[in-house]
C-alpha positions in Angstrom: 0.0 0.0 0.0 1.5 3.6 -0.6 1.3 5.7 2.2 0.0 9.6 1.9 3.6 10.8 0.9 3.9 8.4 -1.8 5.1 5.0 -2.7 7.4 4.4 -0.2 9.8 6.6 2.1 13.0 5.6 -0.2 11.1 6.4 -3.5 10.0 10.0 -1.7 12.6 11.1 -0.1 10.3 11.5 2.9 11.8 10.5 6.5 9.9 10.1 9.8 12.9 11.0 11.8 16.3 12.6 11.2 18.2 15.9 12.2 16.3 19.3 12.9 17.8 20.8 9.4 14.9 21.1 7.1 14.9 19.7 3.5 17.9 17.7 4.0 17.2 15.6 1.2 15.0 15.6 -1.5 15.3 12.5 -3.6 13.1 13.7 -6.3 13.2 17.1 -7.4 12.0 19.5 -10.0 13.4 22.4 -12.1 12.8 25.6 -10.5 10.6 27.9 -13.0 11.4 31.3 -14.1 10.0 33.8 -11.4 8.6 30.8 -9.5 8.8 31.4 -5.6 9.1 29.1 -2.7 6.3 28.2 -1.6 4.8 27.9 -5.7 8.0 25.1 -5.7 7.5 23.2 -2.9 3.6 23.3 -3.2 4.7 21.3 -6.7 7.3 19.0 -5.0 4.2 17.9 -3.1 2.4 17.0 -5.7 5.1 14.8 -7.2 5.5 13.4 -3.9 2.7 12.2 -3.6 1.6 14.2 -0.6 -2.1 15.7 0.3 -0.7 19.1 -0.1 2.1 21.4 0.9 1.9 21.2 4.8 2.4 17.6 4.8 4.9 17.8 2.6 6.7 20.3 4.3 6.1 18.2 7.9 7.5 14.7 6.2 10.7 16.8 5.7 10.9 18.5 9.3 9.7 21.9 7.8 6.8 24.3 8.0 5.0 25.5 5.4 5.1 29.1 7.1 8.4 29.6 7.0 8.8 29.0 3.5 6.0 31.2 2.7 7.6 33.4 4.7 11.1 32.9 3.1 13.0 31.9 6.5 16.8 32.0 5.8 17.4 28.3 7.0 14.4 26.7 5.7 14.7 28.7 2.0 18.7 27.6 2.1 18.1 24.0 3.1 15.3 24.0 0.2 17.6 25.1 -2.6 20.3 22.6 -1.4 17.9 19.6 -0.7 16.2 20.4 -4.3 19.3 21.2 -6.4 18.4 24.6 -7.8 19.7 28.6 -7.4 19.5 29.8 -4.2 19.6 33.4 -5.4 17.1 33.0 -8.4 14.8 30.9 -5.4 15.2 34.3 -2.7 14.8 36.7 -5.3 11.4 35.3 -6.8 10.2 34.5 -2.8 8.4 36.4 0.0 10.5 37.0 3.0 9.8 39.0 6.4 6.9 38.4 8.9 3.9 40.2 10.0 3.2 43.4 7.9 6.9 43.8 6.7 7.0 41.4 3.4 9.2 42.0 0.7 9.8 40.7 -2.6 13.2 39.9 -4.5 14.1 43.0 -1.6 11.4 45.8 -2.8 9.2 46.0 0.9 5.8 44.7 0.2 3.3 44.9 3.0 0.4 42.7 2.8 -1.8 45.4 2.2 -0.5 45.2 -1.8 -0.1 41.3 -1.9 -3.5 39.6 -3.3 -3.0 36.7 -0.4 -6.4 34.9 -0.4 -7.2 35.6 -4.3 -5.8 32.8 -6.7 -4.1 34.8 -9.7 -2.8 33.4 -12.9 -2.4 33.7 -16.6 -4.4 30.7 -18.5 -2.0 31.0 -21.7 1.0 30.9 -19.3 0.0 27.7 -17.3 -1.1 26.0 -20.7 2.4 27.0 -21.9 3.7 25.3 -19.2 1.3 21.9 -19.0 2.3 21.2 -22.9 3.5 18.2 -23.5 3.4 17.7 -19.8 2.7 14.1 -18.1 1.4 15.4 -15.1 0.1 18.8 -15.4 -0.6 19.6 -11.7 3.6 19.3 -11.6 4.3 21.1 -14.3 2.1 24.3 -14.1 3.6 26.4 -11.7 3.0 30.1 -10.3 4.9 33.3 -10.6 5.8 35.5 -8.4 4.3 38.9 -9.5 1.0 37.5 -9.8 1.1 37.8 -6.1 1.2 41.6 -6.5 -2.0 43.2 -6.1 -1.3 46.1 -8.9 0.1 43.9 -11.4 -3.2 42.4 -13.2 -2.0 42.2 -17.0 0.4 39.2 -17.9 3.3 40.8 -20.5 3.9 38.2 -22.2 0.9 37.1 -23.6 -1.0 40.8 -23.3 -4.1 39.0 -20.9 -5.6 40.4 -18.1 -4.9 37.8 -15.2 -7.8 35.4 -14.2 -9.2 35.2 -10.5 -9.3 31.3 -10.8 -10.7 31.0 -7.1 -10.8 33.1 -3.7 -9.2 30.7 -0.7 -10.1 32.6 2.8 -8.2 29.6 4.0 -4.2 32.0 3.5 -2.3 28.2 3.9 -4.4 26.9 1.3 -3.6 29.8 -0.8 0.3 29.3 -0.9 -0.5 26.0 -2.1 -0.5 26.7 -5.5 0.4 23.7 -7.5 -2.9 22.5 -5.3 -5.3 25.7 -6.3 -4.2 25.4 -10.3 -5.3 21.9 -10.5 -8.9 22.0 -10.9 -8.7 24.4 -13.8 -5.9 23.2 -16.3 -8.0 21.1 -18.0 -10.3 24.1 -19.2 -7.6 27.4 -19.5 -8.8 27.8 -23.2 -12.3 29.0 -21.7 -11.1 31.1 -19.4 -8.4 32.9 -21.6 -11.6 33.2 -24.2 -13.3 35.6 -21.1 -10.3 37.5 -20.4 -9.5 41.0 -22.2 -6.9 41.1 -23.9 -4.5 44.4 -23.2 -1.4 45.5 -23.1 0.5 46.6 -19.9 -0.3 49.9 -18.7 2.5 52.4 -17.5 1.7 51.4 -13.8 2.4 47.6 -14.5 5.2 48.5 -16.8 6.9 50.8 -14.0 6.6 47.8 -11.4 8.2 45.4 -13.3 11.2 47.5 -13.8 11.3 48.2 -10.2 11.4 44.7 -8.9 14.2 44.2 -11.2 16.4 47.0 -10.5 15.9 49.8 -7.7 16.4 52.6 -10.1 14.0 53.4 -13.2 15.5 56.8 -14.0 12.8 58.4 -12.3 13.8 59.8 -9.5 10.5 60.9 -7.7 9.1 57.4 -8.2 12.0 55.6 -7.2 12.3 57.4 -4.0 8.7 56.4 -3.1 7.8 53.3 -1.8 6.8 50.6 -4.4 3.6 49.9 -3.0 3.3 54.3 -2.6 3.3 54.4 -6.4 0.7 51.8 -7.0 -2.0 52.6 -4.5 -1.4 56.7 -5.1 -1.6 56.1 -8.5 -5.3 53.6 -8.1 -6.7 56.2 -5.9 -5.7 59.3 -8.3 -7.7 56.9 -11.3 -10.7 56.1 -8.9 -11.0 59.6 -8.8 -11.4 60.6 -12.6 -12.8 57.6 -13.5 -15.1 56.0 -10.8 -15.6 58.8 -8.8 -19.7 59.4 -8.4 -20.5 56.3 -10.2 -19.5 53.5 -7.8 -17.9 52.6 -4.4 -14.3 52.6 -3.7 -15.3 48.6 -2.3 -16.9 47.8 -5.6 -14.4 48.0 -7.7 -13.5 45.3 -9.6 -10.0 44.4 -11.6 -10.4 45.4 -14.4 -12.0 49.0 -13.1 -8.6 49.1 -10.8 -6.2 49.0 -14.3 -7.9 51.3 -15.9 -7.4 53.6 -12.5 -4.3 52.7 -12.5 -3.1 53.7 -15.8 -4.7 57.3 -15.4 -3.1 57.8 -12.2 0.1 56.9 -13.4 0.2 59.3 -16.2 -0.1 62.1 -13.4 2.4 60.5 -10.7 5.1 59.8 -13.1 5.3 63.6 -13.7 6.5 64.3 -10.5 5.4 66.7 -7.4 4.7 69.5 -10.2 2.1 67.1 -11.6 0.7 65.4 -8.8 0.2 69.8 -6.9 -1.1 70.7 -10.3 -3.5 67.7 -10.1 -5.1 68.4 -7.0 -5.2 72.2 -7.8 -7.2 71.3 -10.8 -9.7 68.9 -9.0 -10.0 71.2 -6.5 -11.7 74.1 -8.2 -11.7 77.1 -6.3 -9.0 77.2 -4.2 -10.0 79.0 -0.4 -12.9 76.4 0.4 -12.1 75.2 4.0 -13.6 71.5 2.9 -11.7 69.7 0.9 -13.1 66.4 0.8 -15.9 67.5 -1.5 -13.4 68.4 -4.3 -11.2 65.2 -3.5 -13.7 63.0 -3.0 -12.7 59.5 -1.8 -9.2 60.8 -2.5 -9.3 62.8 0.3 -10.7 59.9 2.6 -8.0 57.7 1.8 -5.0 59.7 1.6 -5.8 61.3 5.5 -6.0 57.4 6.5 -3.6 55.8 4.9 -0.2 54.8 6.4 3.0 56.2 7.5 4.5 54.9 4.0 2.0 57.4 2.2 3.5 61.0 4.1 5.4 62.1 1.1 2.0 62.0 -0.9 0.4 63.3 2.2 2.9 66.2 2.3 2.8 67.5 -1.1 -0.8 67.5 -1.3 -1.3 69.3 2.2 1.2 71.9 1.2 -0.7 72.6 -2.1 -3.5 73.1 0.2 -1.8 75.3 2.6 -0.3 77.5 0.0 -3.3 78.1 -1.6 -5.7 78.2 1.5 -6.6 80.8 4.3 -6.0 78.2 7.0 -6.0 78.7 10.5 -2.9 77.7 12.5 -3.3 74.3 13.8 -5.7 73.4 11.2 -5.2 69.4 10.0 -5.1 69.0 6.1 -4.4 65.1 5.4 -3.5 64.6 8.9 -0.8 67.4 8.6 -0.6 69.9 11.5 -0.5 73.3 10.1 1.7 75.0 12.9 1.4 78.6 11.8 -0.6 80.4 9.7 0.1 81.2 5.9 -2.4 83.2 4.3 -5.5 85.6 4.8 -8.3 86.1 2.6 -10.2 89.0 2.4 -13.1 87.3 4.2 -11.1 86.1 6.8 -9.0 89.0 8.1 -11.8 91.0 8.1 -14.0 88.8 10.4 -10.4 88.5 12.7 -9.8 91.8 13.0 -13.2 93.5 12.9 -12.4 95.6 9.7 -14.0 96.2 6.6 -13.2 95.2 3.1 -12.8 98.3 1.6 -10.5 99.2 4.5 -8.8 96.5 4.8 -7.8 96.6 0.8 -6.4 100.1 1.4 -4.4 99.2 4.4 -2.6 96.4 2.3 -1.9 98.9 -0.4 -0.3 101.5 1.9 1.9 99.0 3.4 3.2 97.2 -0.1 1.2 93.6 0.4 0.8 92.3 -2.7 -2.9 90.2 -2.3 -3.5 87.3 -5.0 -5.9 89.6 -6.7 -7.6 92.5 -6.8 -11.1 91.5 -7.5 -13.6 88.8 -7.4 -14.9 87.0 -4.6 -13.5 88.6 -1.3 -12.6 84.4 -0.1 -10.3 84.1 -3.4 -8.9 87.4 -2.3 -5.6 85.7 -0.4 -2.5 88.1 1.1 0.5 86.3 2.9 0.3 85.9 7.0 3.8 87.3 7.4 4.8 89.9 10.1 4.5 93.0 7.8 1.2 92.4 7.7 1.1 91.7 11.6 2.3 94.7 12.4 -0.1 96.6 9.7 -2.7 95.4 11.5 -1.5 95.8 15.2 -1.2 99.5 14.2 -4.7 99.7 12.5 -6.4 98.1 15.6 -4.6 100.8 17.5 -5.6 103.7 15.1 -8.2 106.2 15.1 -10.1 108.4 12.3 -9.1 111.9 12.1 -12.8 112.6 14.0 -12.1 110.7 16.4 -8.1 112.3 17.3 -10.1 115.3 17.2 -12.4 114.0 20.2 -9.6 112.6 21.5 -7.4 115.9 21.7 -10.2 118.3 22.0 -9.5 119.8 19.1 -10.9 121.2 15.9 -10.5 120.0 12.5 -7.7 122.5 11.6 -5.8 122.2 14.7 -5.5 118.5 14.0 -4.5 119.3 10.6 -2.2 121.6 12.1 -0.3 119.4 14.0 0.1 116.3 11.4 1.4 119.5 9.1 3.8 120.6 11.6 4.9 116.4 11.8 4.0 116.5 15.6 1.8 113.5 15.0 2.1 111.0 12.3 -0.8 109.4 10.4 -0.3 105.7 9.6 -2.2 105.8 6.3 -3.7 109.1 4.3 -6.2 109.1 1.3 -5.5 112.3 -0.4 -8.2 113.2 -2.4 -10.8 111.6 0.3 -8.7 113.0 3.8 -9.0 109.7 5.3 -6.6 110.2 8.2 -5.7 107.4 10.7 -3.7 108.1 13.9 -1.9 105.4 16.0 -3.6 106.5 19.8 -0.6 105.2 21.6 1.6 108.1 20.4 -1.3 110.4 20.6 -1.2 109.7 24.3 2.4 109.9 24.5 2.1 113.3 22.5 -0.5 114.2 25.0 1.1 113.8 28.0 4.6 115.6 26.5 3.1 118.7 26.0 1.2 118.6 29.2 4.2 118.0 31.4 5.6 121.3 29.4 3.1 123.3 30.9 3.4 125.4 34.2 1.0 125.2 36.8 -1.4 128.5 36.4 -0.5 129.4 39.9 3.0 130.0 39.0 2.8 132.2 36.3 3.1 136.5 37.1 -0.1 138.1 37.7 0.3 141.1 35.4 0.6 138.4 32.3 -1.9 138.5 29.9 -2.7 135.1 29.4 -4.7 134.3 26.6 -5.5 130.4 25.3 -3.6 128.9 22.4 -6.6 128.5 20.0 -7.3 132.5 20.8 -3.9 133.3 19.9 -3.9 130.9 17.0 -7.0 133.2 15.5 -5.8 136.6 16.5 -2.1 136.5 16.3 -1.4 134.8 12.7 -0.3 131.6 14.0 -0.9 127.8 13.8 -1.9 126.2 16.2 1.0 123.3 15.4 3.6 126.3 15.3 2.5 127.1 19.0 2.7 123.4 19.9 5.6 122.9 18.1 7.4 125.6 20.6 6.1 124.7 23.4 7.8 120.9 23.4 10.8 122.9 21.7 11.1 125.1 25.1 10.3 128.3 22.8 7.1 129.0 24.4 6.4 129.1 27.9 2.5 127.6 28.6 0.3 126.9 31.4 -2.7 125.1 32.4 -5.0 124.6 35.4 -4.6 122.2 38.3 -7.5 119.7 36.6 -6.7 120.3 33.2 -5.5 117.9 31.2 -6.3 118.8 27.8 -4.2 120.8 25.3 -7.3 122.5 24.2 -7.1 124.2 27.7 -3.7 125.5 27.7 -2.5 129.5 27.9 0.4 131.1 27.3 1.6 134.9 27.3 -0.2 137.1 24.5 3.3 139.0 24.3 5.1 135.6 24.0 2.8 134.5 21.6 3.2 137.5 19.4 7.4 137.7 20.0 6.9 134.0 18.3 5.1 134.9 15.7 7.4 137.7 14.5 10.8 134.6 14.8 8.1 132.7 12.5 9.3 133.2 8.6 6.1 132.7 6.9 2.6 133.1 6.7 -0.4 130.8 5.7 -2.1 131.4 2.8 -5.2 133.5 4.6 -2.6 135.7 6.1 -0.9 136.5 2.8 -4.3 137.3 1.6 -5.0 140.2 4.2 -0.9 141.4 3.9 -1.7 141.5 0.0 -5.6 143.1 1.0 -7.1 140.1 -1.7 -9.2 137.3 -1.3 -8.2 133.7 -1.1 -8.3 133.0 -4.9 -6.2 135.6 -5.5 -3.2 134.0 -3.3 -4.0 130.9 -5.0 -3.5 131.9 -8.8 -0.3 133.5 -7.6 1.0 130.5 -6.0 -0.4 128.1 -9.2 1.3 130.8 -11.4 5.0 130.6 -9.3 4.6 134.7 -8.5 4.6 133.2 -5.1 6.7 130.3 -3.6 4.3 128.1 -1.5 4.9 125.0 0.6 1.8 122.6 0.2 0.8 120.8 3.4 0.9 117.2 3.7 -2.6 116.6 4.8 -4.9 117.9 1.3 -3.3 119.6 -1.7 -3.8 122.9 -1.8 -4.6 123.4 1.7 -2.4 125.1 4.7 0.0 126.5 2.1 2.9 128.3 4.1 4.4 131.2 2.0 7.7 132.6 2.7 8.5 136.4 3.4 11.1 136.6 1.2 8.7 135.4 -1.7 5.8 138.0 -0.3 8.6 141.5 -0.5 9.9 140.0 -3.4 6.3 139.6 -5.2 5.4 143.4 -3.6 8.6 145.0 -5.1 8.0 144.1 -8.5 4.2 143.9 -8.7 0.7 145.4 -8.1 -2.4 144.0 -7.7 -5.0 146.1 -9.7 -8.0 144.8 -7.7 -6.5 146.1 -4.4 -5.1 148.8 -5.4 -8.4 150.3 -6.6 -10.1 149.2 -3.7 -7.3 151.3 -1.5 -8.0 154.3 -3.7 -11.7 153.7 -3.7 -12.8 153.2 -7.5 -13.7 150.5 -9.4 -11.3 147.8 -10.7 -12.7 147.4 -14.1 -12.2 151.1 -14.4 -9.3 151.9 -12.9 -7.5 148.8 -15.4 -9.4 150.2 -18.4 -7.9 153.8 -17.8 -4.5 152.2 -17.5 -4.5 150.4 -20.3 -5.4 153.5 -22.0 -2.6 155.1 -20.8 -0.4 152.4 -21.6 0.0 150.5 -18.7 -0.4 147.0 -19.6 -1.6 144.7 -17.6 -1.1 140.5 -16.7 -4.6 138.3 -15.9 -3.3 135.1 -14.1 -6.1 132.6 -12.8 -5.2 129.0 -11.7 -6.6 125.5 -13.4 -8.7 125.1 -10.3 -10.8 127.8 -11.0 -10.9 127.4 -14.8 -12.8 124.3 -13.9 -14.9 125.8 -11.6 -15.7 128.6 -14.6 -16.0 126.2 -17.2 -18.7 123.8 -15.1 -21.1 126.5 -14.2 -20.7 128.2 -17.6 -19.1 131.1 -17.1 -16.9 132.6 -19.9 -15.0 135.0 -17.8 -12.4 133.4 -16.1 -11.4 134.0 -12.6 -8.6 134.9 -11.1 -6.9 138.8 -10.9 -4.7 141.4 -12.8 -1.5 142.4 -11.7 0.6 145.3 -13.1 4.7 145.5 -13.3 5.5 148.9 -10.8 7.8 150.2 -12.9 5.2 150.8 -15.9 3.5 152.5 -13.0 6.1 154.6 -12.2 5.9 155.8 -16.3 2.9 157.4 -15.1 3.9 159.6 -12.2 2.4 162.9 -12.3 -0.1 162.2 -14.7 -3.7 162.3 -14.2 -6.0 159.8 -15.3 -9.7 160.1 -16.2 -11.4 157.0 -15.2 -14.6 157.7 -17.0 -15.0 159.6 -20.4 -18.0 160.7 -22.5 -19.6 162.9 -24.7 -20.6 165.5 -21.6 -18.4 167.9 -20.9 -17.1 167.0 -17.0 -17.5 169.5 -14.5 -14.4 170.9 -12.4 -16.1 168.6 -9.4 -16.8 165.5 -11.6 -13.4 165.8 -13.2 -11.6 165.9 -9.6 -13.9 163.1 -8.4 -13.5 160.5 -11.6 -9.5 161.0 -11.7 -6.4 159.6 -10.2 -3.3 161.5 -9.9 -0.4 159.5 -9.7 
């Protein structure tokens, strides 16, 4: 009678007893096929033993199965000695390491990326292998990439690999030579179902890595090889599949197809794979990404510790393109500071408004990512410019409210940012949008108020007099009287409770002393020095017969004329206007006459109020005529008729309509 190993132990090779070195001898051995692992050989050695299957082969010789499937160094050396064939083709081709760390021919391969319970083979491979065979079940043995989950097209024969059978029973699985068995006899049918294909890149890539480490690219070959396949399935789930089925219902042929798309975009590299997820994205400040993503998402913040360079790249095309909040998680990435701001965001942080904000980034040379559209797509970078913008702006005030804060007018404020006593953080010049950091208003505050002298102390037979008085009545600034005080020029008091500026007094006779060290006048002043109105200063500033400084605040405004340009302008030049108004006739007149006489004269206006003319539709410009002195002088001791007619003037009417120069 044979016994379950075979014929009889001598014929076998099998032994009941013996040393504890596994495979010590095998009697009758096989050829070891190209790419076949362990396990695949052994699992044929028991058939051509005669054995049940491959644990009781593997017992007969003092061996477990398990440690051949799991390519134990004694047991896999032992096996390539007992059977006669390459140790290093038999390692490379096998599975070795334990638990979750597998590898094959040395690439890592975690379980995860193994098919371990699904029975995988090409039909037209096997049938090449049975030909001529005399026992087929010996002959038709596995290879070792068809354990690999993302390898699913055969190269050889261009076939999409057939699920012969699922086995939850992992033991039974290895046995392959066992599994094959039931279906050699009908691989014609079941290569007639398959597709036929060729390789896709994917398949093609893996191949060449579990050959040799390096492909030539070096962003793939510095992943994980299981990295590269699933990140390239899950990219393809989600332009093909996504919306249309579950991740779980996926079937092989859906997963090459996935596989193949994804690859296309991994292969190129980070610069691919960020402009990928940009694209799939949409718009690029939504705080959810999984909607975008999709199952992508889902699986990429899940998946392992082998996956963080996918997981990095991905969250940092998300953080540079997203108004995050610090310690927000993209992909299981910490963010740990923030990097951008939108629009929408900084505004609801910092209780400001949109148009305000915008202007504050302007002032302060932030670039933002654009400068319209949806105020969330509106992004700026976090960075400490922008931190300090903002601390300043918090701490700001309007011009209205400085002036409530100083007790102050309008002018005096102006006044004082003119004289550079206070500083404005940010100006709109054609809208005076003034904002005031309040911490230095306090400290400005407090400086001028611990200039001042108690009232008490001052001599009673002063004649004090506030400082806005003596601003109005003495020709002065308010920021000029200021400006001396904290200079030590100007001696000031206040009262015991006071602690205002607005309250302060000083010394009329000090005041005016100041005044007369002071070399220049504001434009209203020059206007009463030259007895003209206000538009008559200004076309003789616009027309350079004055020099004028502008003030900082509004163009235009606060203009401080020198004395030298005022004697200067006086000792050449006449106004007509006033001067007929000092002698008491009419201007239009008193020009006409001169003319006649042959006094010319000069019309100057500015562009201002040629605007002004031109918008209410007025043809006569405005603006004033001025006369050189020395064509006046031509006309000393002359008399000149300012109004002539037919009628014969009396000796009263003459005297009364004539100048005598």
């Amino acid at each position: 009678m044979l016994s379950r190993c075979g014929a009889n132990p001598r014929r076998t090779g099998c032994r009941l007893g013996g040393p504890d070195v596994p495979f010590s001898r095998i009697s009758r051995s096989l050829e070891l096929g190209a790419g076949e692992p362990a396990h695949g050989f052994v699992s044929r050695l028991a058939v051509r033993s005669g054995c049940l299957n491959a644990l009781e082969f593997c017992s007969s010789h003092n061996a477990l199965f398990g440690d051949v499937i799991r390519g134990d160094d004694l047991t896999i050396n032992s096996l390539a000695e007992a059977a006669g064939v390459s140790l290093p083709e038999l390692q490379r081709h096998s599975l070795s390491g334990v638990h979750a760390d597998l590898s094959l021919g040395g690439v890592s391969m975690p379980k995860s990326s193994l098919c371990r319970a699904e029975i995988r083979a090409c039909p037209l491979c096997l049938q090449d292998d049975i030909r001529c065979a005399r026992v087929p079940a010996v002959a038709a043995y596995g290879r070792s990439w068809w354990h690999v989950l993302a390898l699913r097209t055969c190269p050889d024969h261009g076939m999409a690999l057939a699920t012969l059978s699922i086995e939850p029973n992992r033991s039974r699985a290895h046995d392959l030579a066992r599994r094959y068995e039931p279906f050699l006899r009908r691989l014609d049918r079941i290569a007639i179902s398959l597709q036929s294909r060729d390789q896709s890149g994917l398949e093609q890539y893996i191949h060449a890595r579990l050959l040799k480490p390096c492909t030539g690219n070096k962003f793939l070959d510095s992943l994980p090889l299981h990295v590269v396949a699933k990140t390239s399935e899950a990219i393809g789930f989600r332009d093909t599949c996504e919306g249309r089925r579950p991740w779980n219902t996926v079937d092989s042929d859906g997963w090459w197809r996935a596989g193949q798309v994804g690859f296309d975009i991994l292969k190129g590299g980070q610069a691919d794979l960020t402009e990928w997820i940009r694209d799939r994205r949409g718009a690029t400040n939504k705080r959810s990404h999984s909607s975008e993503l999709g199952t992508f998402y889902r699986w990429l913040t899940h998946a392992g510790v082998a996956f963080d360079p996918i997981r990095a790249i991905a969250a940092e095309q998300i953080m540079s393109t997203t108004a995050l909040s610090e310690n927000a998680v993209v992909f299981g990435v910490r963010l740990e500071a923030r990097r951008l701001w939108s629009v929408t965001s900084a505004c609801n942080a910092f209780g400001i408004g949109a148009d305000a904000l915008m202007r504050l980034l302007a002032q302060n040379g932030i670039t933002p990512s654009a400068t319209s559209g949806s105020l969330d797509d509106i992004l700026f970078p976090a960075s400490e410019k922008f931190d300090l913008a903002i601390h300043k702006f918090k701490n700001c005030i309007t011009l209205n409210d400085a002036q409530k804060f100083l007790q102050l007018s309008r002018t005096e404020t102006k006044s004082l940012i003119g004289m550079g006593l206070i500083t404005p953080i940010s100006s709109r010049i054609n809208k005076e949008v003034v904002r005031l950091w309040k911490p230095n208003l306090k400290v400005f505050v407090s400086s001028v108020m611990n200039s001042a002298i108690q009232r008490g102390a001052c001599h009673r037979s002063s004649h004090l007099t506030d400082l806005m008085h003596g601003t109005r009545y003495l020709s002065i600034s308010f920021g000029q009287l200021i400006s001396a005080v904290l200079d030590n020029r100007l001696t000031v008091y206040r009262s015991d409770k006071s602690e205002s500026i607005s309250s302060l007094y000083a010394d009329a006779e000090d005041i005016r002393r100041l005044r007369s060290e002071i070399a220049g006048y504001s434009a209203r002043e020059v206007a009463r020095i030259l007895k003209a109105d206000d538009r008559v200063v200004d076309a003789l500033v616009s027309n350079k017969y004055l020099d004028a400084d502008s003030s900082p605040i509004k163009k235009g405004h606060m203009r401080i004329i020198s004395k030298e340009s005022i004697d200067s302008f006086l000792s050449n030049y006449v106004i007509i206007s006033a001067l007929a108004s000092q002698i008491g006739v009419s201007p239009f007149a008193f020009r006409t006459s001169l003319q006649k006489n042959g006094c010319q004269s000069i019309f100057i206006t500015s562009s201002s109020y040629k605007m002004i003319a031109k918008s209410v539709g007025q043809s006569r410009e405005m603006g004033c005529y001025l006369t050189k002195i020395t064509d006046l002088k031509k006309l000393s001791g002359k008399i000149i008729i300012l109004r002539k007619g037919k009628r014969k003037l009396f000796d009263e009417e003459l005297l009364e309509n004539s100048v005598i120069f």
